[in-house]
C-alpha positions in Angstrom: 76.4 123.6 81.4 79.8 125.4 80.3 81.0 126.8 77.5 83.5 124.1 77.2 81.1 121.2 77.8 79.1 122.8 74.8 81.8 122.9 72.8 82.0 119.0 73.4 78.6 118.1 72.4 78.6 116.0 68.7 76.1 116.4 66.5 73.9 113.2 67.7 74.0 115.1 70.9 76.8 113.1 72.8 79.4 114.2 74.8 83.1 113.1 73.0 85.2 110.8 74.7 87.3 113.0 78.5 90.9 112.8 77.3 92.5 113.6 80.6 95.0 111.4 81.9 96.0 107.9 79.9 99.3 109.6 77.8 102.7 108.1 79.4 106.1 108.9 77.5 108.0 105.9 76.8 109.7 106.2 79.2 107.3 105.8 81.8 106.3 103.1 80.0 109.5 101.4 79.9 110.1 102.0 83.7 106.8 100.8 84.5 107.9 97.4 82.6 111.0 96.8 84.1 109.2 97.2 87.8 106.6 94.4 86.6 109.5 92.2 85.3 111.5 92.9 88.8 107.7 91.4 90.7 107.8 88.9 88.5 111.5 87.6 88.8 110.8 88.1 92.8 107.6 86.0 92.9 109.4 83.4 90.1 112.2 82.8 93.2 109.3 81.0 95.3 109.3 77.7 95.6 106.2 76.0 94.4 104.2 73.6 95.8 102.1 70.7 94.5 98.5 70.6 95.2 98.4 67.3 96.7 94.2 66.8 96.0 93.4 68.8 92.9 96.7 68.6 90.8 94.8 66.6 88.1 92.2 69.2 87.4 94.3 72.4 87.6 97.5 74.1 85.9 97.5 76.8 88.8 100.6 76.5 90.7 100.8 77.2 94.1 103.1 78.5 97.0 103.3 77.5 100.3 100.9 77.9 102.6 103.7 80.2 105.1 103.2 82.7 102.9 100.8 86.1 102.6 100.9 88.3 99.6 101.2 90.9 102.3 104.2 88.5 103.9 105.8 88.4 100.2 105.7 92.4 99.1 107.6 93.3 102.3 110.1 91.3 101.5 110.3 92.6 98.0 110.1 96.2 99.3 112.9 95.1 101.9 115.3 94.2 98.6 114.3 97.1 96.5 117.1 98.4 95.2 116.2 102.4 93.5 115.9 105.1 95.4 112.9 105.8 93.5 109.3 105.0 95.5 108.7 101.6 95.5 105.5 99.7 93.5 102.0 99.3 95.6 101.0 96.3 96.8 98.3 96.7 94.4 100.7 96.7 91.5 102.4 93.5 93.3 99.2 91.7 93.6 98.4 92.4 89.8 101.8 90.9 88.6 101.1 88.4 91.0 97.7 87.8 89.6 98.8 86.9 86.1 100.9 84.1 87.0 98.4 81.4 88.0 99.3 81.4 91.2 97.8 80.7 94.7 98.4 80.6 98.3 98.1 76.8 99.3 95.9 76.4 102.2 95.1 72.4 102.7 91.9 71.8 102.7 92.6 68.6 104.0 95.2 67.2 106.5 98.7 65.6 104.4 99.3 61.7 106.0 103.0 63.0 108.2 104.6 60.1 106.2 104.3 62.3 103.3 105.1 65.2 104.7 108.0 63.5 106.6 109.2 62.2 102.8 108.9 64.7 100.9 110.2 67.2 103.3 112.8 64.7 105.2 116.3 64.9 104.1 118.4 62.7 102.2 118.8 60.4 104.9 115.2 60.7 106.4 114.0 59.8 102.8 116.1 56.6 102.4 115.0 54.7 105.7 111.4 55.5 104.6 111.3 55.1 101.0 110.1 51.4 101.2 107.3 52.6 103.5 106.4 55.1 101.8 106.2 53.4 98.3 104.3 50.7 100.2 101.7 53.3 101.5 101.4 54.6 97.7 100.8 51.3 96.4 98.1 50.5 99.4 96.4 54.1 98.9 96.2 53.3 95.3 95.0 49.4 95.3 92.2 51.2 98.3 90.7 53.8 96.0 90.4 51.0 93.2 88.2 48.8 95.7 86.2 52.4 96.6 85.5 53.0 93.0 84.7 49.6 92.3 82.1 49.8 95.2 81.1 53.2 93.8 80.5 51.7 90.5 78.6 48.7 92.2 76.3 50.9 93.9 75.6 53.1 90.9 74.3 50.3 88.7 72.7 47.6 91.7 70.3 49.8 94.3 70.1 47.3 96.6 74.1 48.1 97.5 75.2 51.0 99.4 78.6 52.2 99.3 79.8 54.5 102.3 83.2 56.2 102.9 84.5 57.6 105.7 87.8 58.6 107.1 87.8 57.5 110.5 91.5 58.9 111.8 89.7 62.5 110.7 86.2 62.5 112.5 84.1 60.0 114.0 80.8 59.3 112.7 78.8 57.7 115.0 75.3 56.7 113.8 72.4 58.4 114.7 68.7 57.1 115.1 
């Protein structure tokens, strides 16, 4: 052991805290900040999207399912502005990180009516609007009759309740 390292040892026989590195002027500090606020203002320009199956049981927001973190960095590296070097991704991902945000990958397929609605324009969503409020109404009214046979299952055994989705995958019954 070194002279220095002895030098270090406490009287309980510990070595003290290694001091190297941590100490940033306030000025690093304050140019570090205004990167992270830059990310942030970048990310906050993305357009979010609604979770279409699990917006009841989460506050994450998400983006669309186009992008990559990756995808998004280059183009915040391709408007950065200071001839200074540019933040990691790492540092990108971080900021990103603290926002609640995801990538939205569907984990199951969006009825195109939907997608044609909510993504149609002005004149797409007018000649659809009665459909589509129909097919709201009708999804809704069908998940009350599958929790009412949920329900009757649950409390009568001789009932068996069954769902499938038939347009997705065909079961076919196997003996």
């Amino acid at each position: 052991m070194g002279r220095t390292a002895q030098q270090k040892i406490s009287p309980t026989g510990t070595l003290e805290k290694d001091k190297r590195g941590g100490r940033q002027s306030a000025a690093d500090i304050e140019r570090d900040q205004l990167i992270r606020q830059e990310i942030s203002d970048h990310i906050d320009r993305f357009p979010r999207v609604e979770s279409h199956y699990c917006r009841a049981s989460s506050t994450r927001e998400y983006l669309s399912s186009e992008l990559t973190k990756k995808r998004m960095y280059n183009m915040f590296i391709q408007e950065w502005i200071p001839k200074a070097r540019p933040p990691s991704f790492t540092t990108y991902k971080k900021v990103l990180k603290t926002k609640n945000l995801s990538i939205h990958h569907p984990k199951k397929d969006q009825c195109s009516l939907r997608i044609n609605y909510l993504k149609g324009m002005e004149e797409m969503k007018s000649t659809l609007q009665d459909r589509y409020e129909t097919h709201l109404r009708e999804k809704i009214k069908v998940r009350e009759i599958k929790d009412q046979c949920k329900n009757a299952a649950k409390v009568d055994k001789e009932i068996l309740c069954g769902s499938f989705d038939l347009q997705q995958v065909i079961y076919l019954p196997m003996s």
